[in-house]
C-alpha positions as CSV (number, residue, x, y, z in Angstrom):
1,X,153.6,105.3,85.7
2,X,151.4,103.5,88.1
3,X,147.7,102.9,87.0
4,X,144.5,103.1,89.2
5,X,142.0,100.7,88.5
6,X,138.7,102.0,90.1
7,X,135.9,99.6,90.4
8,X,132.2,100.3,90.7
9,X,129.1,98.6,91.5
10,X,125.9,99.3,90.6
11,X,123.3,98.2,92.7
12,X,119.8,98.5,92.9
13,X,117.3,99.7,94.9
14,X,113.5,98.7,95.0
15,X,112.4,99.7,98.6
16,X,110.3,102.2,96.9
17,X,109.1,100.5,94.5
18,X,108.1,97.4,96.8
19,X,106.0,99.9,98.8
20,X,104.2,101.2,96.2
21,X,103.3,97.4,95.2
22,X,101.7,96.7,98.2
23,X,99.1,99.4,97.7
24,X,98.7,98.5,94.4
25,X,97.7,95.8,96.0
26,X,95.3,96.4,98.3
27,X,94.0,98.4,95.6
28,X,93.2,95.3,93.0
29,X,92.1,93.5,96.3
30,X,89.1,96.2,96.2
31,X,88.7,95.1,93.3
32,X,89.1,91.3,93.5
33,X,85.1,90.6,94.0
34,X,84.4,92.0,90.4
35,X,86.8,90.5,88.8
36,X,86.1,87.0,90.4
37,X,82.9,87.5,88.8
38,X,84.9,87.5,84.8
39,X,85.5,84.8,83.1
40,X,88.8,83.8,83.6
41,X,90.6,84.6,80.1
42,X,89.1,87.8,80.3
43,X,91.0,88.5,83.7
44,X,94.3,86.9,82.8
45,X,93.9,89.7,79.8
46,X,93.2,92.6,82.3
47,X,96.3,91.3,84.3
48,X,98.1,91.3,81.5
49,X,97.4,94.7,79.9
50,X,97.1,96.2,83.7
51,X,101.3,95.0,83.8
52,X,101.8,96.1,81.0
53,X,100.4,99.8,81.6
54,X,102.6,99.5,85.2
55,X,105.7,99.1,83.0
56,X,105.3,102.3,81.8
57,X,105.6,104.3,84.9
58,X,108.0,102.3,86.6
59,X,111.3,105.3,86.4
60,X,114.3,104.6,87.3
61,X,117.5,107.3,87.8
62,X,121.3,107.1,89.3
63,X,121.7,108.4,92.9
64,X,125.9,108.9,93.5
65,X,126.5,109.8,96.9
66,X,130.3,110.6,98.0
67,X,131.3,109.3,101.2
68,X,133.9,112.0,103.5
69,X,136.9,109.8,101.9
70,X,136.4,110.9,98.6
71,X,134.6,107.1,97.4
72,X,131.5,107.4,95.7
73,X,129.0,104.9,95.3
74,X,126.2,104.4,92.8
75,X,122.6,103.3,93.4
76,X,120.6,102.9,90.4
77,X,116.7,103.5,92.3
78,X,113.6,101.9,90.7
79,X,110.0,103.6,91.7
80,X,106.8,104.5,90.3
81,X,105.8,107.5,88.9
82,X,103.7,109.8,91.2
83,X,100.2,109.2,92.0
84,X,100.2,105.4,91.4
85,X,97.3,104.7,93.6
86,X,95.1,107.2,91.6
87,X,96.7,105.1,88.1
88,X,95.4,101.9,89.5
89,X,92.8,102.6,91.0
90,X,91.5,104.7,87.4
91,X,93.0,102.0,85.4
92,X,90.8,98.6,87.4
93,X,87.4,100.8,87.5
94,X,87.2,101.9,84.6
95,X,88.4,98.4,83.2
96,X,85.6,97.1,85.1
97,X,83.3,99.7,83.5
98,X,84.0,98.8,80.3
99,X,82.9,95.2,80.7
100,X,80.2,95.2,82.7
């Protein structure tokens, strides 16, 4: 009886999600001139609960693709959820709002 060991990796991928970060990005940068205008514990709380709220539509799912010898290979893919320029840019002016 032989036995086949069968060895996977799992690796990641964040291309998409590294996109979608820089415009978040130059979204908060839009944004920048009001917020330089806060006090500084009151910004390092936006930051804070803006993360936060990011962390929560950040998805994540396998993608398996099967080569022509029969292998297979895993991806696990990390991205936002859709609309993520309208989420920040909602989430910083209307932060904003509220304080000023």
């Amino acid at each position: 009886m032989s036995s086949k060991i069968i060895v996977m990796a799992l690796q990641v991928d964040t291309s998409a999600l590294v996109a979608q970060t820089r415009v978040i990005a130059g979204i908060i940068k839009r944004f920048a001139p009001s917020l330089e205008e806060l006090p500084d514990e009151i910004t390092k709380n936006l930051v804070n609960k803006f993360l936060v709220a990011l962390k929560g539509v950040v998805i994540s799912y396998n993608v398996t693709t099967i080569g022509t010898d029969g292998s297979r290979k895993t991806v696990r893919v990390l991205r936002y959820r859709s609309g993520i320029e309208d989420f920040t840019t909602a989430f910083w002016a209307s932060e904003i709002n509220v304080i000023h």
